[in-house]
C-alpha positions as a printed NumPy array, in Angstrom:
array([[-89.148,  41.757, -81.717],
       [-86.956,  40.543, -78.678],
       [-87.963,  38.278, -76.287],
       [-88.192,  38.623, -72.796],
       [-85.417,  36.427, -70.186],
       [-87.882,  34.571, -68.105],
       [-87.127,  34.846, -64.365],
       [-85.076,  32.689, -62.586],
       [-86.888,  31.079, -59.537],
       [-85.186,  29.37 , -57.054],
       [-86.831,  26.444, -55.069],
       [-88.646,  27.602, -51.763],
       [-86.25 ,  26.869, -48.932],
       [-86.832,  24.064, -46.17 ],
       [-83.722,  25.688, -44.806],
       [-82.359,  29.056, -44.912],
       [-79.526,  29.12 , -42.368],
       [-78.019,  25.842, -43.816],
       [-78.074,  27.542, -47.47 ],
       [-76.391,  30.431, -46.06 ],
       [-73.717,  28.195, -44.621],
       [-73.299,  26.598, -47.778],
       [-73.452,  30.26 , -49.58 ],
       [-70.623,  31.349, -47.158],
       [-67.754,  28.716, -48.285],
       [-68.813,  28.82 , -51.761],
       [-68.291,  32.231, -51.664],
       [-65.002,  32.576, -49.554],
       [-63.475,  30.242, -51.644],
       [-64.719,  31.722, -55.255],
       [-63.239,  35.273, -53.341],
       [-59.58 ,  33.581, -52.572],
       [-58.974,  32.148, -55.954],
       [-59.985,  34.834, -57.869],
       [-57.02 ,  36.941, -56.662],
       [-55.745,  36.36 , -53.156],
       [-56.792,  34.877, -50.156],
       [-57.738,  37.786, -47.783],
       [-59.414,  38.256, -44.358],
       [-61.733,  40.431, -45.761],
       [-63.046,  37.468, -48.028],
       [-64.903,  36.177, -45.   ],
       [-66.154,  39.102, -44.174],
       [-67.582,  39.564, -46.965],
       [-68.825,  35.729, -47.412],
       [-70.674,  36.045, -44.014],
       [-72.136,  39.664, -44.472],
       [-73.572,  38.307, -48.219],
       [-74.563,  34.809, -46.729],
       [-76.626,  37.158, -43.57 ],
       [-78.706,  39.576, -46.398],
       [-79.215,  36.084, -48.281],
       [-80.422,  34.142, -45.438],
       [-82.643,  36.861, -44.443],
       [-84.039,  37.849, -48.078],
       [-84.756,  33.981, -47.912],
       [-86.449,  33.582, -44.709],
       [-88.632,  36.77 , -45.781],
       [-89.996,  34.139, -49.129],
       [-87.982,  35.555, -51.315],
       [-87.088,  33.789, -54.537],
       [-86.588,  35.065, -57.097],
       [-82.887,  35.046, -58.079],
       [-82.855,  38.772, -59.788],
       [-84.237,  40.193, -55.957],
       [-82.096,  38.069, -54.622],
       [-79.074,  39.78 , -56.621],
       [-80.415,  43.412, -56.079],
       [-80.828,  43.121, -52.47 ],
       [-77.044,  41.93 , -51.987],
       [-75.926,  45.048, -54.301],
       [-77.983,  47.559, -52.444],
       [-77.15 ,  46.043, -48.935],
       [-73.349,  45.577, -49.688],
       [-73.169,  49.393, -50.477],
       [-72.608,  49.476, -47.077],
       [-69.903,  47.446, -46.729],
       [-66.264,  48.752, -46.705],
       [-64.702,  47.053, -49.607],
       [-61.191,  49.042, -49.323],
       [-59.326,  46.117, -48.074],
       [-60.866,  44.288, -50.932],
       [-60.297,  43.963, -54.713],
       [-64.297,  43.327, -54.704],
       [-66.981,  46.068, -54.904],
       [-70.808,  45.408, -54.797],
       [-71.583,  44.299, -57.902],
       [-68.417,  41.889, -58.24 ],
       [-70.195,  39.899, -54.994],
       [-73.64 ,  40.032, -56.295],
       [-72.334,  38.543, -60.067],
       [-70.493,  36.225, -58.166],
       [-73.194,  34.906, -55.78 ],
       [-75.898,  34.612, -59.045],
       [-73.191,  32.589, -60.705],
       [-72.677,  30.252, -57.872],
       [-76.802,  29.736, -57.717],
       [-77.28 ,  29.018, -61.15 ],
       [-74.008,  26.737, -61.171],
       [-76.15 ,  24.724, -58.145],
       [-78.979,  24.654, -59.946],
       [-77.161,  23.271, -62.822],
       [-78.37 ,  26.17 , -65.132],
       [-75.855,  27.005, -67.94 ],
       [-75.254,  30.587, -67.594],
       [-72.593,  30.857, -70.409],
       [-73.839,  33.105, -73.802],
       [-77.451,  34.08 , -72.173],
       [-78.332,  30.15 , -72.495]])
């Protein structure tokens, strides 16, 4: 029988813009070394950090919400000046949470 992958909760925010600021450099910088430092990286770091911020302020969170609302609302976003798509940003911004939670996401651990 398998078991189920609890949810991951994150703690209730005292502060939602400042988490989006931090969200936004995180994220730029995760964008530029992955391949190349682009304009479009901060576009995309604010546009992620604004659904984030607002998802927040709205009581949400649960991290798997958190990571479907960013790929539904980033459909939206033109990614051809990008080497990034939707799903690429949401992975990316789950990984960054769970690496400042300090939650080992390596082998489903």
């Amino acid at each position: 029988m398998s078991e189920l992958i609890p949810p991951i909760t994150l703690p209730s925010t005292h502060n939602a813009q400042q988490e989006g600021k931090w969200l936004t450099g995180v994220l730029q910088q995760w964008l530029d070394e992955e391949f190349l430092p682009e304009p479009v990286n901060q576009q995309i770091a604010q546009r992620v950090a604004q659904i984030f911020v607002r998802q927040r302020m709205e009581g949400e969170n649960d991290l798997g919400s958190l990571v479907i609302a960013i790929v539904t609302e980033m459909q939206a976003f033109d990614f051809s000046k990008s080497f990034y798509g939707e799903f690429a940003i949401a992975n990316a911004v789950s990984d960054l949470l769970l690496d400042s939670l300090g939650i080992d996401r390596c082998c489903g651990q």
